[in-house]
C-alpha positions as YAML, in Angstrom:
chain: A
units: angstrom
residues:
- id: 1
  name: UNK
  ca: [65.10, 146.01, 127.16]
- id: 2
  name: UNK
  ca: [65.19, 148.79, 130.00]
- id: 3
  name: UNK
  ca: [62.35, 149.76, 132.45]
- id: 4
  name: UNK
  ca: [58.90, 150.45, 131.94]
- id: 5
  name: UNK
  ca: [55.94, 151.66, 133.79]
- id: 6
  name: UNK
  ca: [52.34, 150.20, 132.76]
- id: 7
  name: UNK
  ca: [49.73, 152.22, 134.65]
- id: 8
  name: UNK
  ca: [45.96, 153.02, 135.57]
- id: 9
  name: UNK
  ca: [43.69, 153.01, 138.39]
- id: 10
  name: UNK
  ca: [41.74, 149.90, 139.73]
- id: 11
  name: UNK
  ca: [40.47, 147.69, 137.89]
- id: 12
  name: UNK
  ca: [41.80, 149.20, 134.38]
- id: 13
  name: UNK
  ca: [44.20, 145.78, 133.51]
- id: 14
  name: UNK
  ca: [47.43, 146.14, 135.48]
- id: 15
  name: UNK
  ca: [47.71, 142.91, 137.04]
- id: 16
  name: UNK
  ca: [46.32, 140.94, 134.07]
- id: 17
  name: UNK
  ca: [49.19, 142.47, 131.57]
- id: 18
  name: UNK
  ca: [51.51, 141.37, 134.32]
- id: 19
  name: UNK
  ca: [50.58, 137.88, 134.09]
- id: 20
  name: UNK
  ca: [50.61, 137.52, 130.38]
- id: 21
  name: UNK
  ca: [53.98, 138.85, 130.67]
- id: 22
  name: UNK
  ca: [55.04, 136.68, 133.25]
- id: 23
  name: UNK
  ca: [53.80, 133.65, 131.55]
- id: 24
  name: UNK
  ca: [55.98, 135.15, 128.22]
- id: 25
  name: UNK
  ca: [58.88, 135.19, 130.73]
- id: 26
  name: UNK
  ca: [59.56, 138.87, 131.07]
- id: 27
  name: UNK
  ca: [60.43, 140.37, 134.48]
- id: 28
  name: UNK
  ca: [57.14, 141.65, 134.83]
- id: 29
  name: UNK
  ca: [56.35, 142.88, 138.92]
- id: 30
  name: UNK
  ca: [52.62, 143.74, 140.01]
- id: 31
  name: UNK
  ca: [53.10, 146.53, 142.25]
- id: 32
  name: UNK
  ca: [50.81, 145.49, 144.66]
- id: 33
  name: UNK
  ca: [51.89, 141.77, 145.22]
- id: 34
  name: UNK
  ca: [55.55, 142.57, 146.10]
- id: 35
  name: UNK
  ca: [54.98, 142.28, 149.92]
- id: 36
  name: UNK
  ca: [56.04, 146.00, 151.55]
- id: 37
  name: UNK
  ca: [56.07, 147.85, 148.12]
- id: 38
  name: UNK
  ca: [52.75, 149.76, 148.75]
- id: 39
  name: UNK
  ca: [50.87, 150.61, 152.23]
- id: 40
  name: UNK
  ca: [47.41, 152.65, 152.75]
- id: 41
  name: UNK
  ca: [48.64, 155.75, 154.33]
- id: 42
  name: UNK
  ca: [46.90, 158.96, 155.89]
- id: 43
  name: UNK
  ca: [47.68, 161.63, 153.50]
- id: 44
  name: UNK
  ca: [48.69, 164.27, 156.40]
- id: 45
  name: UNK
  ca: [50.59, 162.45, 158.42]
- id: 46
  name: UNK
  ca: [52.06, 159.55, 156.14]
- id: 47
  name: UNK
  ca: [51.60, 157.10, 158.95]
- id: 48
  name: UNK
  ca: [50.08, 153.67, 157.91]
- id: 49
  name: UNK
  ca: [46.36, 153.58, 158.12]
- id: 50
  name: UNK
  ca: [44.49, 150.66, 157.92]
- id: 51
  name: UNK
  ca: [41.26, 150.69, 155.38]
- id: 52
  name: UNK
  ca: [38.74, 147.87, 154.37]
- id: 53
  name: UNK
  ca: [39.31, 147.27, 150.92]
- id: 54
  name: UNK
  ca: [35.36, 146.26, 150.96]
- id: 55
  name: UNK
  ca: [34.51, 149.78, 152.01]
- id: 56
  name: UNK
  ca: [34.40, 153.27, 150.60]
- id: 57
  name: UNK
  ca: [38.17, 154.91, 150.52]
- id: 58
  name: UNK
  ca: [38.44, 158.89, 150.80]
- id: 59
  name: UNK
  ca: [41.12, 159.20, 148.58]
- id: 60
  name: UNK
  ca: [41.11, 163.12, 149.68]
- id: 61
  name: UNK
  ca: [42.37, 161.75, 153.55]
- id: 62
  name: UNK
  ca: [43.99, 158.25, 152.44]
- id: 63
  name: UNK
  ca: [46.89, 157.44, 149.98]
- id: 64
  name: UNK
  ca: [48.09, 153.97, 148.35]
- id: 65
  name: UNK
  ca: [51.60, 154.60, 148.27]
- id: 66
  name: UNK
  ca: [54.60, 153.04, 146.88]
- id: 67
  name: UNK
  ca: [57.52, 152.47, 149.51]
- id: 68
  name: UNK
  ca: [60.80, 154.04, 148.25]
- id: 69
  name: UNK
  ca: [63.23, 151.29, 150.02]
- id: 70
  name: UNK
  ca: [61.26, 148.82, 148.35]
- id: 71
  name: UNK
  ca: [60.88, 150.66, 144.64]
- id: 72
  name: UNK
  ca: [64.83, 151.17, 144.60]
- id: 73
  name: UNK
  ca: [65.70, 147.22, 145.83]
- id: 74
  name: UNK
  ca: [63.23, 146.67, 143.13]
- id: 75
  name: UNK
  ca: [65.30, 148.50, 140.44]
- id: 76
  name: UNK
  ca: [69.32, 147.76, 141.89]
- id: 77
  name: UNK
  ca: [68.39, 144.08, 141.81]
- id: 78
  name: UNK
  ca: [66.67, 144.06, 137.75]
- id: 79
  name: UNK
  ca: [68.44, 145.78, 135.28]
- id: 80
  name: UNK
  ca: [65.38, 144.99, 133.00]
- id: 81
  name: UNK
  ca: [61.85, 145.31, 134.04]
- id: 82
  name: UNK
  ca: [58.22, 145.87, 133.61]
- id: 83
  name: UNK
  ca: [56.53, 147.37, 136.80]
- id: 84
  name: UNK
  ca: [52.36, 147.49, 136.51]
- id: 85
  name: UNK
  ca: [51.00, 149.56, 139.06]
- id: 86
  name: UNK
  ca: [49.44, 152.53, 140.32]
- id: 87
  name: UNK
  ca: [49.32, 154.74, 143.31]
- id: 88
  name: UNK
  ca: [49.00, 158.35, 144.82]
- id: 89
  name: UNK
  ca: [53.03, 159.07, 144.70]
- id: 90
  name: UNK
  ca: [53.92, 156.89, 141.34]
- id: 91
  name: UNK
  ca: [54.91, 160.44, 139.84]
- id: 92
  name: UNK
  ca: [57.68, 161.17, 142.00]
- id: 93
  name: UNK
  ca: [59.37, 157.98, 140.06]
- id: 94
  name: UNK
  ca: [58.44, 158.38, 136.49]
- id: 95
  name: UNK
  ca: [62.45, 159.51, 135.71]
- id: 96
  name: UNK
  ca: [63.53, 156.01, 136.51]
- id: 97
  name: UNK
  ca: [61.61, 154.84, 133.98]
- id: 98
  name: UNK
  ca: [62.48, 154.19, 129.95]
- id: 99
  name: UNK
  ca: [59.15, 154.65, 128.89]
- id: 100
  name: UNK
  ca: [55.56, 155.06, 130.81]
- id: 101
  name: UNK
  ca: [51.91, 153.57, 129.48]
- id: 102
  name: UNK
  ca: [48.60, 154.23, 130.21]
- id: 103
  name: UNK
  ca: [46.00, 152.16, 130.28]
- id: 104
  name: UNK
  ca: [42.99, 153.76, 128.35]
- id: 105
  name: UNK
  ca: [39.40, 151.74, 128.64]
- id: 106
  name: UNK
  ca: [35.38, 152.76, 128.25]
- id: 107
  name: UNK
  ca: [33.27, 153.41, 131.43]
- id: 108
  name: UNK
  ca: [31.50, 150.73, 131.01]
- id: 109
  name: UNK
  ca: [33.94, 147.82, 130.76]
- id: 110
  name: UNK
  ca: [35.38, 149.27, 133.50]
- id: 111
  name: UNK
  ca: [32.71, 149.35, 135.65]
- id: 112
  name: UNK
  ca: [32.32, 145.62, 134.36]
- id: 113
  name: UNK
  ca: [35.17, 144.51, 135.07]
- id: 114
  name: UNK
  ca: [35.28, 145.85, 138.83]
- id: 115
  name: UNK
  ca: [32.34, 144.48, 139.21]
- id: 116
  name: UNK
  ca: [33.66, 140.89, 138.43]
- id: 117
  name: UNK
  ca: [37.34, 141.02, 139.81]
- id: 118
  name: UNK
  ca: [37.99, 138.25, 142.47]
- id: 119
  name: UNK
  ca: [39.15, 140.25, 145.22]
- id: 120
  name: UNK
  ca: [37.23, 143.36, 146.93]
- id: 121
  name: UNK
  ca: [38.95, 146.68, 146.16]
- id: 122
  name: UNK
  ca: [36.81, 148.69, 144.15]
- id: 123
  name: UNK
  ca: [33.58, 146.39, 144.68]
- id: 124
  name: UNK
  ca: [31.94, 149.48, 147.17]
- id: 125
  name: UNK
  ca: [29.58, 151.05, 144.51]
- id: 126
  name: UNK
  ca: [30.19, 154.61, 145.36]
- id: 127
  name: UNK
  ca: [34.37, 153.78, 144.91]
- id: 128
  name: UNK
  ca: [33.48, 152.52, 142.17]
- id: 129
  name: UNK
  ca: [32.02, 155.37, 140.61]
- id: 130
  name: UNK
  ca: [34.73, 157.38, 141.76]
- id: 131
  name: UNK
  ca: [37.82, 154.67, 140.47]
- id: 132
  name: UNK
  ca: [36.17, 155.10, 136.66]
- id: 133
  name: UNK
  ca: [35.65, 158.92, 136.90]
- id: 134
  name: UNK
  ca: [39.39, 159.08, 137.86]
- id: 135
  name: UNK
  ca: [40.84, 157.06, 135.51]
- id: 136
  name: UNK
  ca: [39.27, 158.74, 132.50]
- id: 137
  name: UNK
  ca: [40.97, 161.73, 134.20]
- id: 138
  name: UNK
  ca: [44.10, 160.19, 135.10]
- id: 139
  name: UNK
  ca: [44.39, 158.27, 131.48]
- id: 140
  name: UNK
  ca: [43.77, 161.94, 129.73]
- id: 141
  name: UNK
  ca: [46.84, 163.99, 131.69]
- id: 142
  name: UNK
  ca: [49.22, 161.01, 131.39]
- id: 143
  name: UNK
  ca: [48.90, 161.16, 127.74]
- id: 144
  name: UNK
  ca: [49.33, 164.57, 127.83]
- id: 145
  name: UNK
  ca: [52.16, 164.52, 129.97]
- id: 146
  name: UNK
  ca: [53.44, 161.79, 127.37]
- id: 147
  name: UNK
  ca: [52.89, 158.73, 128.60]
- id: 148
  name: UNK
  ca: [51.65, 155.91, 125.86]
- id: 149
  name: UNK
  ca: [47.93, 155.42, 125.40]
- id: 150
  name: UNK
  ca: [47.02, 151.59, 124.91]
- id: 151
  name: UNK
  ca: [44.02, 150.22, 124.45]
- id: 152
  name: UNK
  ca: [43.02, 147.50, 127.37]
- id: 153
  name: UNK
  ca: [39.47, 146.55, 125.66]
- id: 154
  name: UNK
  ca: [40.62, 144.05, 123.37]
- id: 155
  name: UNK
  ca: [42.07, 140.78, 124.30]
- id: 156
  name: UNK
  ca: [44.97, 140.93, 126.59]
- id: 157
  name: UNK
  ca: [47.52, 138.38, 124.35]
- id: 158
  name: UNK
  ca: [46.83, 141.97, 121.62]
- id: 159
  name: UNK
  ca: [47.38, 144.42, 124.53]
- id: 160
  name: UNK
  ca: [50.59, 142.34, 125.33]
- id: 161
  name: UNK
  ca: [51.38, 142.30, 122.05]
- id: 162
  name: UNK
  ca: [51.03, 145.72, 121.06]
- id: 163
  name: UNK
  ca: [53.10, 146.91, 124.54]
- id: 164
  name: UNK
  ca: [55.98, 144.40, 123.30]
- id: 165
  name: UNK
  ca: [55.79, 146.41, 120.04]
- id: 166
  name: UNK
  ca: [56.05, 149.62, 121.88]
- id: 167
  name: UNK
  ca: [59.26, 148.40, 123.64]
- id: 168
  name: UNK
  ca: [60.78, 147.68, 120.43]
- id: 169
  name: UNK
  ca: [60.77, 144.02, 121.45]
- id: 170
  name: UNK
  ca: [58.91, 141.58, 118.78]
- id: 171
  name: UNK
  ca: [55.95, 139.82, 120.16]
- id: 172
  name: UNK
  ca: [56.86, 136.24, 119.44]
- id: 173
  name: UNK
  ca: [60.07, 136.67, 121.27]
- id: 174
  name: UNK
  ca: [60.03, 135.08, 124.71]
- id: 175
  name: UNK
  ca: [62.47, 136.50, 127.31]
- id: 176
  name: UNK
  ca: [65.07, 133.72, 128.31]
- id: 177
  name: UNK
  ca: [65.56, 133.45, 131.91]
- id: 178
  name: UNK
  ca: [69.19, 134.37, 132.56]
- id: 179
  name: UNK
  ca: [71.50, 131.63, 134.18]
...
Protein backbone atom coordinates (compact mmCIF):
# COMPACT_ATOMS: atom_id res chain seq x y z
CA UNK A 1 0.00 0.00 0.00
CA UNK A 2 2.80 2.50 1.29
CA UNK A 3 2.30 5.96 2.97
CA UNK A 4 0.26 8.74 2.10
CA UNK A 5 -0.36 12.24 3.13
CA UNK A 6 -4.09 13.68 2.76
CA UNK A 7 -3.92 17.42 3.47
CA UNK A 8 -5.65 20.96 3.83
CA UNK A 9 -6.31 23.54 6.29
CA UNK A 10 -9.27 23.55 8.83
CA UNK A 11 -12.18 22.57 8.15
CA UNK A 12 -11.38 21.36 4.38
CA UNK A 13 -12.31 17.29 5.20
CA UNK A 14 -9.26 15.75 6.89
CA UNK A 15 -10.73 14.13 9.73
CA UNK A 16 -13.91 13.01 7.93
CA UNK A 17 -11.74 11.01 5.09
CA UNK A 18 -10.04 9.53 8.11
CA UNK A 19 -13.06 8.07 9.45
CA UNK A 20 -14.45 6.64 6.30
CA UNK A 21 -11.19 5.04 6.05
CA UNK A 22 -11.11 3.80 9.36
CA UNK A 23 -14.50 2.36 9.17
CA UNK A 24 -13.07 0.57 5.58
CA UNK A 25 -10.29 -0.72 7.88
CA UNK A 26 -7.27 1.08 6.55
CA UNK A 27 -4.61 2.43 8.94
CA UNK A 28 -5.88 5.73 8.59
CA UNK A 29 -4.31 8.36 11.67
CA UNK A 30 -5.92 11.97 12.15
CA UNK A 31 -3.04 14.00 12.91
CA UNK A 32 -4.52 15.84 15.47
CA UNK A 33 -6.09 13.02 17.66
CA UNK A 34 -2.80 11.08 18.20
CA UNK A 35 -2.17 12.56 21.72
CA UNK A 36 1.53 14.53 21.53
CA UNK A 37 1.70 14.49 17.64
CA UNK A 38 0.92 18.28 17.25
CA UNK A 39 1.31 21.30 19.93
CA UNK A 40 0.49 25.22 19.38
CA UNK A 41 3.88 26.68 19.43
CA UNK A 42 5.32 30.37 19.33
CA UNK A 43 6.88 30.61 16.01
CA UNK A 44 10.24 32.38 17.44
CA UNK A 45 10.95 30.55 20.12
CA UNK A 46 9.30 27.00 19.42
CA UNK A 47 8.24 26.79 23.02
CA UNK A 48 4.60 25.53 23.59
CA UNK A 49 2.09 28.28 23.72
CA UNK A 50 -1.18 27.85 24.81
CA UNK A 51 -4.15 29.42 22.44
CA UNK A 52 -8.05 29.27 22.73
CA UNK A 53 -9.15 27.38 19.93
CA UNK A 54 -12.49 29.70 20.32
CA UNK A 55 -10.39 32.76 19.65
CA UNK A 56 -8.59 34.47 16.82
CA UNK A 57 -4.96 32.65 16.11
CA UNK A 58 -2.04 34.91 14.59
CA UNK A 59 -0.73 32.40 12.54
CA UNK A 60 2.22 35.10 11.75
CA UNK A 61 3.38 34.61 15.86
CA UNK A 62 1.81 30.97 16.48
CA UNK A 63 2.45 27.57 14.73
CA UNK A 64 0.44 24.09 14.87
CA UNK A 65 3.21 21.86 14.61
CA UNK A 66 3.77 18.27 14.16
CA UNK A 67 6.20 16.63 16.84
CA UNK A 68 9.06 14.75 15.10
CA UNK A 69 9.43 11.89 17.99
CA UNK A 70 5.93 11.33 17.55
CA UNK A 71 5.73 11.52 13.40
CA UNK A 72 8.73 8.90 13.24
CA UNK A 73 7.08 6.30 16.14
CA UNK A 74 4.20 6.91 13.91
CA UNK A 75 5.96 5.62 10.75
CA UNK A 76 8.66 2.69 12.48
CA UNK A 77 5.55 1.15 14.04
CA UNK A 78 3.09 1.10 10.38
CA UNK A 79 4.66 0.02 7.44
CA UNK A 80 1.35 1.06 5.68
CA UNK A 81 -0.50 4.19 6.37
CA UNK A 82 -2.73 7.06 5.64
CA UNK A 83 -1.86 10.22 7.76
CA UNK A 84 -4.70 13.27 7.33
CA UNK A 85 -3.44 16.32 8.64
CA UNK A 86 -2.13 19.65 8.38
CA UNK A 87 0.20 22.02 10.06
CA UNK A 88 2.86 24.89 9.77
CA UNK A 89 6.03 22.31 9.45
CA UNK A 90 4.13 19.28 7.46
CA UNK A 91 6.69 20.18 4.56
CA UNK A 92 9.73 19.27 6.23
CA UNK A 93 8.14 15.50 5.98
CA UNK A 94 6.65 15.27 2.59
CA UNK A 95 9.88 12.74 1.49
CA UNK A 96 8.53 10.13 3.81
CA UNK A 97 5.65 10.03 2.02
CA UNK A 98 4.54 7.69 -1.26
CA UNK A 99 2.26 10.08 -2.51
CA UNK A 100 0.71 13.58 -1.07
CA UNK A 101 -3.17 14.95 -1.69
CA UNK A 102 -4.75 18.01 -1.42
CA UNK A 103 -7.86 18.71 -0.50
CA UNK A 104 -9.43 21.26 -3.03
CA UNK A 105 -13.12 22.79 -1.96
CA UNK A 106 -15.29 26.23 -2.87
CA UNK A 107 -15.28 29.19 -0.39
CA UNK A 108 -18.40 28.77 0.39
CA UNK A 109 -18.76 25.15 1.54
CA UNK A 110 -15.96 25.84 3.38
CA UNK A 111 -17.04 28.55 5.19
CA UNK A 112 -20.19 26.20 5.70
CA UNK A 113 -18.77 23.67 6.91
CA UNK A 114 -16.63 25.60 9.67
CA UNK A 115 -19.42 27.07 10.55
CA UNK A 116 -21.15 23.71 11.50
CA UNK A 117 -18.13 21.52 12.78
CA UNK A 118 -18.70 20.25 16.42
CA UNK A 119 -15.73 21.48 18.00
CA UNK A 120 -14.41 25.29 18.07
CA UNK A 121 -11.28 25.75 15.95
CA UNK A 122 -12.03 27.89 13.18
CA UNK A 123 -15.58 29.06 14.60
CA UNK A 124 -13.85 32.91 15.40
CA UNK A 125 -15.24 34.72 12.25
CA UNK A 126 -12.19 36.67 11.42
CA UNK A 127 -10.05 32.96 11.51
CA UNK A 128 -12.36 31.97 9.60
CA UNK A 129 -11.94 34.24 6.89
CA UNK A 130 -8.40 33.82 7.09
CA UNK A 131 -8.52 29.52 7.24
CA UNK A 132 -10.56 29.76 3.60
CA UNK A 133 -8.28 32.49 2.08
CA UNK A 134 -5.34 30.15 2.97
CA UNK A 135 -6.44 27.11 1.82
CA UNK A 136 -7.34 28.30 -1.67
CA UNK A 137 -3.66 29.38 -1.44
CA UNK A 138 -2.29 26.45 0.14
CA UNK A 139 -4.51 23.93 -2.22
CA UNK A 140 -3.04 26.00 -5.45
CA UNK A 141 1.02 25.60 -4.54
CA UNK A 142 0.56 21.97 -3.41
CA UNK A 143 -0.71 21.13 -6.74
CA UNK A 144 1.89 22.86 -8.18
CA UNK A 145 4.44 21.45 -6.17
CA UNK A 146 2.68 18.04 -7.23
CA UNK A 147 0.65 17.02 -4.77
CA UNK A 148 -2.93 15.37 -5.98
CA UNK A 149 -5.92 17.66 -6.27
CA UNK A 150 -9.24 15.90 -5.01
CA UNK A 151 -12.32 17.14 -4.90
CA UNK A 152 -13.89 17.19 -1.08
CA UNK A 153 -17.46 18.68 -2.28
CA UNK A 154 -19.07 15.61 -3.17
CA UNK A 155 -19.97 12.89 -0.83
CA UNK A 156 -17.19 11.59 1.22
CA UNK A 157 -17.86 7.47 0.44
CA UNK A 158 -16.80 9.25 -3.63
CA UNK A 159 -13.89 11.23 -2.12
CA UNK A 160 -12.84 7.89 -0.38
CA UNK A 161 -13.36 6.24 -3.27
CA UNK A 162 -11.63 8.20 -5.70
CA UNK A 163 -8.35 8.52 -3.07
CA UNK A 164 -8.46 4.51 -2.97
CA UNK A 165 -8.27 4.78 -6.79
CA UNK A 166 -5.39 7.10 -6.58
CA UNK A 167 -3.47 4.58 -4.37
CA UNK A 168 -3.94 2.00 -6.87
CA UNK A 169 -6.05 0.15 -4.31
CA UNK A 170 -9.77 -0.80 -5.66
CA UNK A 171 -12.52 0.78 -3.72
CA UNK A 172 -14.51 -2.25 -2.72
CA UNK A 173 -11.47 -3.77 -1.20
CA UNK A 174 -11.48 -3.58 2.59
CA UNK A 175 -8.06 -3.69 4.34
CA UNK A 176 -7.84 -6.93 6.56
CA UNK A 177 -6.56 -6.29 9.91
CA UNK A 178 -3.29 -8.20 10.18
CA UNK A 179 -3.03 -11.01 12.91
Amino acid sequence: MGKYLITGRGGSGKSAICVELQKRGFPAFDTDRIPGFCRWEDRKTGELTVVDPKGYIDFKKISWAWQDDVLQMLFKSNKDMILCGSSSNQADYYSLFDKIFVLVLDEKTHAHRLKTRDFDYGKNPKLQREIIARQQTFAKKMIDDGATPIDVTQPIEKVVDELLSLCEIPANVTQRPKK
